[in-house]
Structures are given as C-alpha cells and as structure tokens.
C-alpha positions in Angstrom: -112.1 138.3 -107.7 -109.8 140.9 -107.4 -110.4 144.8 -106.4 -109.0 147.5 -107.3 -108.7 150.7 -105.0 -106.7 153.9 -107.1 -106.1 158.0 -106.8 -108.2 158.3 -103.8 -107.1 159.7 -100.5 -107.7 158.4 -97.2 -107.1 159.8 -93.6 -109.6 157.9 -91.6 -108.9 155.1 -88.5 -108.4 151.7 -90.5 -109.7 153.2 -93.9 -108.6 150.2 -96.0 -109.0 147.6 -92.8 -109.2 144.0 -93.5 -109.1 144.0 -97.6 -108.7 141.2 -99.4 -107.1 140.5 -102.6 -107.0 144.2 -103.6 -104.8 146.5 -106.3 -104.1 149.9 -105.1 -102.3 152.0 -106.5 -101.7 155.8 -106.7 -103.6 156.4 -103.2 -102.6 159.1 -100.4 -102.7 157.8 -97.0 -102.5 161.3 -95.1 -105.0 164.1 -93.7 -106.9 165.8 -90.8 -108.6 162.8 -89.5 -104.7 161.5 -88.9 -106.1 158.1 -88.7 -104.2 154.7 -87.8 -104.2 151.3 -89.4 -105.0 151.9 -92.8 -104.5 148.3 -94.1 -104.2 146.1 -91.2 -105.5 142.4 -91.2 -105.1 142.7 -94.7 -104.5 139.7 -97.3 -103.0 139.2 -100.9 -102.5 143.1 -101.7 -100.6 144.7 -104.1 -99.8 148.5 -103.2 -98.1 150.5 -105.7 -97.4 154.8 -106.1 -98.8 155.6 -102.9 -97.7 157.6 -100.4 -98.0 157.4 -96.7 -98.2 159.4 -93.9 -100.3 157.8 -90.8 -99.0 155.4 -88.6 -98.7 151.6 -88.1 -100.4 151.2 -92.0 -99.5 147.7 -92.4 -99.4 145.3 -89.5 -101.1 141.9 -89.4 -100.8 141.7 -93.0 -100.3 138.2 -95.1 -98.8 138.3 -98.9 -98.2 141.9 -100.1 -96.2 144.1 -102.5 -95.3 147.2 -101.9 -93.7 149.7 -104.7 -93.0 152.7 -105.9 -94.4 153.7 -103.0 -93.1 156.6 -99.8 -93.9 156.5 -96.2 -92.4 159.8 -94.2 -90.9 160.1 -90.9 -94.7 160.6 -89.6 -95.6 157.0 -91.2 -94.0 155.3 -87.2 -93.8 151.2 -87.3 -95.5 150.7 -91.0 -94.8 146.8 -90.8 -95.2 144.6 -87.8 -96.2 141.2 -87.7 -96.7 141.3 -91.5 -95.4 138.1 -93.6 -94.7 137.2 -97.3 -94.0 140.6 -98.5 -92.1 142.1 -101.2 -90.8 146.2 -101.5 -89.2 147.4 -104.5 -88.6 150.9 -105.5 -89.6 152.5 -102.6 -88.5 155.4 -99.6 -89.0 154.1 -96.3 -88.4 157.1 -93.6 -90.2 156.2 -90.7 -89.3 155.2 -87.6 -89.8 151.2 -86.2 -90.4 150.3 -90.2 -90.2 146.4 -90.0 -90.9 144.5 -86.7 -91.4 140.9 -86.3 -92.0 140.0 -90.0 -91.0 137.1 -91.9 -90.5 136.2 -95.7 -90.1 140.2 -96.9 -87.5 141.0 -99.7 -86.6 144.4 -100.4 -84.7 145.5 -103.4 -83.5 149.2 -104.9 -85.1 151.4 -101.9 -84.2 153.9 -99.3 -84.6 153.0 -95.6 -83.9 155.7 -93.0 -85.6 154.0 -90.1 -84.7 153.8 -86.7 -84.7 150.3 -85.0 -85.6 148.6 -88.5 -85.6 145.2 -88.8 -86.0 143.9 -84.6 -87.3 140.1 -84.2 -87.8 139.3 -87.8 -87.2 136.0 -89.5 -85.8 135.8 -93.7 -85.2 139.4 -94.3 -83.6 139.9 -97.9 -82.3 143.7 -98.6 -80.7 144.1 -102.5 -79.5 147.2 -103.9 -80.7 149.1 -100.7 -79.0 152.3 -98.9 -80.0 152.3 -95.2 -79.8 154.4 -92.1 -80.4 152.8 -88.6 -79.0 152.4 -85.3 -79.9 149.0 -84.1 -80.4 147.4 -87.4 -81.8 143.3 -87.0 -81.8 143.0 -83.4 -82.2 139.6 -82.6 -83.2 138.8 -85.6 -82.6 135.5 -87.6 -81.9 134.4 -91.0 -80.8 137.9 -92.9 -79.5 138.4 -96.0 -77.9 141.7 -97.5 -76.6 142.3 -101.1 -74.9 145.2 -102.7 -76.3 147.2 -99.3 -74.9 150.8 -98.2 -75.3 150.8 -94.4 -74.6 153.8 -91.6 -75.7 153.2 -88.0 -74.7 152.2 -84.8 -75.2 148.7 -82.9 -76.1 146.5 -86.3 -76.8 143.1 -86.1 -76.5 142.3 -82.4 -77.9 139.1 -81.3 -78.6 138.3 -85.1 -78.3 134.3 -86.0 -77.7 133.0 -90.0 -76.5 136.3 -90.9 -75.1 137.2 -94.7 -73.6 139.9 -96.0 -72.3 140.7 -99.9 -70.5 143.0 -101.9 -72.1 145.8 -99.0 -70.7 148.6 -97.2 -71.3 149.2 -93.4 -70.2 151.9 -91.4 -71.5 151.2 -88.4 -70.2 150.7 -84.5 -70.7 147.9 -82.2 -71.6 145.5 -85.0 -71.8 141.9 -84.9 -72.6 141.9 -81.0 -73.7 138.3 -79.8 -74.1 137.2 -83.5 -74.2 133.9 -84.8 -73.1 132.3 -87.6 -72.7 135.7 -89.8 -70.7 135.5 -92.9 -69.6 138.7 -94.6 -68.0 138.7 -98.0 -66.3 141.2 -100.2 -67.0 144.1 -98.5 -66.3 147.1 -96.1 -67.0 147.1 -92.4 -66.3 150.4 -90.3 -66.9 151.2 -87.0 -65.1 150.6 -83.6 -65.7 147.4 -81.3 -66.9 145.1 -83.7 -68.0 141.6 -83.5 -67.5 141.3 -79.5 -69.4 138.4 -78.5 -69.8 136.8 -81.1 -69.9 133.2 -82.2 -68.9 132.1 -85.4 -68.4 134.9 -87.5 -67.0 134.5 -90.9 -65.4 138.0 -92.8 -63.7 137.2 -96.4 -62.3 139.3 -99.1 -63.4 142.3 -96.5 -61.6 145.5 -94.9 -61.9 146.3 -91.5 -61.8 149.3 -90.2 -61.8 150.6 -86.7 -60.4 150.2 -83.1 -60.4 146.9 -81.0 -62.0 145.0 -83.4 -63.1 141.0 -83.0 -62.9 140.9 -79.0 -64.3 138.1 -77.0 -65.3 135.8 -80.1 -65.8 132.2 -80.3 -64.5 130.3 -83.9 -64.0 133.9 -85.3 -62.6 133.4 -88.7 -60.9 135.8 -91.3 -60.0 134.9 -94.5 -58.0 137.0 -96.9 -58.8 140.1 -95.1 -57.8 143.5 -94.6 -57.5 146.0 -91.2 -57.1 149.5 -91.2 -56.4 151.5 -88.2 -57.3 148.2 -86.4 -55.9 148.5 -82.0 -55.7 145.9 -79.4 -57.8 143.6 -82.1 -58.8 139.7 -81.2 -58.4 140.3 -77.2 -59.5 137.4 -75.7 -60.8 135.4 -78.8 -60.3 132.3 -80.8 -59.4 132.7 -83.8 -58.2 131.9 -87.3 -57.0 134.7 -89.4 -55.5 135.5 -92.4 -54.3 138.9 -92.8 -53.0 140.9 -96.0 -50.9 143.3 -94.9 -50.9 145.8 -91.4 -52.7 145.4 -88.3 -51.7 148.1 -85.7 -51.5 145.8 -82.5 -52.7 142.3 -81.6 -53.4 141.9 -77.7 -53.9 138.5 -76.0 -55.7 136.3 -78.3 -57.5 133.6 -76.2 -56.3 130.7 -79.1 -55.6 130.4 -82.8 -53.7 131.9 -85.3 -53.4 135.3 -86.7 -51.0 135.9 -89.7 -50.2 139.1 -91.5 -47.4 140.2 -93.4 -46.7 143.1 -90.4 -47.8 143.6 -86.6 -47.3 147.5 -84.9 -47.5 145.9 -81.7 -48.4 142.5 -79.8 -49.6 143.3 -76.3 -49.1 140.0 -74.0 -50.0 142.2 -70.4 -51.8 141.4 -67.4 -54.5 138.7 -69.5 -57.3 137.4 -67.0 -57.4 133.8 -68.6 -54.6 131.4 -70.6 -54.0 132.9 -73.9 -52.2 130.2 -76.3 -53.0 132.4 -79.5 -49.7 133.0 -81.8 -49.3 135.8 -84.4 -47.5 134.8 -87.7 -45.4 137.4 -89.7 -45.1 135.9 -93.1 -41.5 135.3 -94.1 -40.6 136.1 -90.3 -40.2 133.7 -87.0 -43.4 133.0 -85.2 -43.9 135.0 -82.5 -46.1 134.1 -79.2 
C-alpha cells in the first residue's frame, strides 16, 4: 500500500527517514530546525513539486522519481549512494548533487552543481543545461543527449563515455578517458583529451589550443578544429580533418589529413614519431 505525504513542510533531522513506497508531492524541505537527511534509506518514492533546502536529502535511497522539483545552493550532496532513479523537470543548484549513484536518468533540467556526477555508474542526461567543474570523475558508463555543458576538467578518468548532438565548453576534458565517443557536436576548451585512450569525436568541432596530446587509438572522423595549436603531440592517431588546423607537432603514429596545415612542428620529440600529415590534393608530408 502506497502513502501519500503532500503540502506539508519539514525542517527537522531525517523528517521523512526510511519511507517506503510513498507519493510526495508539493512538500518544503526548509526551516529553523535546518535539519539533515530528510529521506534517507528510503525505497520506491515518487517526489514531485517540492522544494529543497537542507542538506544530503537523498542518500541511501533505492527506486525514486524526482520532478518538478528545486533544490538551492544550500541543498549540498542531495544524492549519494542512491540507485534507480529518475529526474525530470527539475533545478538542481547545489553543490556535490550526484555521487556514487547508479541507474539515474535525467531529462529537461538545470544542474549548476559543483563536482556532480563523481564515481557513478549508467548516468543518462537529455535535454539538460549543466554547470560544473569536474563533471563524471571517474565515473563509468555515461551517456549525454542534446546537453549544454560549461565547466572545467569534464570527464577525466570516465570509461564508456557518449556524447550527442551536445555542446561543451569546457577545459581539460576527456583526461584519462576511455572509450568516449562524441558525435555531432561542439567541444571547447584548451588541452583536451590528454591521456586518453580510445576516444572517438565525429561530425564534431573542436575548438581550443593543443588539443588531443598524449592519446592512445585517438580517432577523428569528419571533424572540424578551430583555433586548434601544436594538436596530436605525442599521440596515435587517425584523423580526418575538414578543412584548417593551425599546427600539427610530432604525432607519435597515424595519420592526420586535412585540406590545410599552418604549421607542422617536427622539433626536439622525446620518443620516435612516425605520424604523417596528409594535405588533400597535395604531396604527403612527414
């Protein structure tokens, strides 16, 4: 049998603690009592047009929905250790949001978190705008569709990574990944993708200095680069290019072809570098 909690406020230490197959909807979760932990250990809830502002309201919790809903910058690490969740339709702004959670989708909210996303396992954002430095560290198994991104140091150490149709400014992205695909979209920032091992960018633009450094079976397909320096240093690599890329230095092995190169910098590498840039319709060049 089901219970169902609605337009009641709560401030108190673990005011909703341990409930069990539970509607509630249209609750404040704020007050003098400032307590913590409002729905921890909970089970098979459904929490809809309620707004937060106490910390660590959902941790330990198993099967939940979560929409139409607002937690503020005072709502700190609202989901940890939490599993088979859904959010839809709702404005995440606190800090730490989502830690070591598995099995949560989120569609058509806001996310301005902090260190969102760390040690979790099938994370699904769609139709989501999100601010975050950090975003998925070492996390595994993340997908993103039609996602507006701004941050620093995204996706390091991530593993089964995808990306859609999404835009990402962001620096130092892709560090230490593995197997990341990103398709059909826009990634900005500087340093990207050192480190990593097999990423995969089609149908994208990148833009940004010294790009794709230091990669293992880093691939490109039908790509573009803007304002892209001293890219693929030290990497292997397969890439198609349309169009400009400002310089090339030292790729490790591979291929790289574009219709025009600024500048191909062969000086001083530390290790054999066998990688050739193509110019279409021109002589190969080593």
């Amino acid at each position: 049998m089901r219970i169902s909690i609605s337009n009641q406020q709560f401030d108190e230490e673990r005011a909703l603690y341990h409930s069990r197959h539970a509607d509630i909807s249209g609750c404040t979760f704020a007050g003098p009592a400032d307590g913590e932990s409002v729905l921890k250990e909970s089970a098979d809830i459904a929490v809809s047009r309620c707004r937060f502002s106490l910390r660590y309201p959902l941790w330990h919790v198993q099967g939940f929905s979560l929409t139409d809903s607002s937690m503020d910058e005072l709502t700190r690490a609202a989901i940890w250790y939490s599993h088979h969740g859904t959010i839809a339709g709702c404005r995440l702004h606190g800090i730490k949001a989502v830690r070591e959670c598995s099995n949560i989708e989120i569609t058509d909210s806001d996310l301005v978190s902090e260190e969102f996303g760390w040690k979790c396992d099938g994370i699904t954002l769609k139709n989501v705008s999100i601010a975050s430095a950090y975003l998925f560290l070492d996390s595994k198994n993340i997908r993103l569709d039609h996602v507006h991104m701004t941050g620093k140091y995204s996706f390091q150490y991530v593993e089964n990574l995808e990306i859609n149709d999404s835009e990402l400014d962001t620096k130092d992205a892709f560090w230490h990944s593995k197997n990341a695909t990103v398709r059909n979209s826009v990634v900005k920032g500087e340093y990207l993708g050192w480190f990593s091992d097999g990423l995969t960018l089609i149908n994208c633009k990148i833009i940004g200095t010294q790009p794709l450094c230091y990669c293992k079976n880093l691939t490109l397909i039908n790509c573009e680069m803007e304002a892209c320096d001293l890219s693929f240093e030290y990497s292997d690599v397969q890439a198609e290019v349309r169009g400009h890329i400002d310089s090339v230095k030292n790729p490790r092995s591979g291929k790289i072809t574009a219709d025009s190169v600024g500048e191909i910098v062969t000086d001083d590498p530390v290790m054999e570098c066998t990688g050739v840039v193509i110019l279409r319709k021109k002589r190969e060049i080593a």
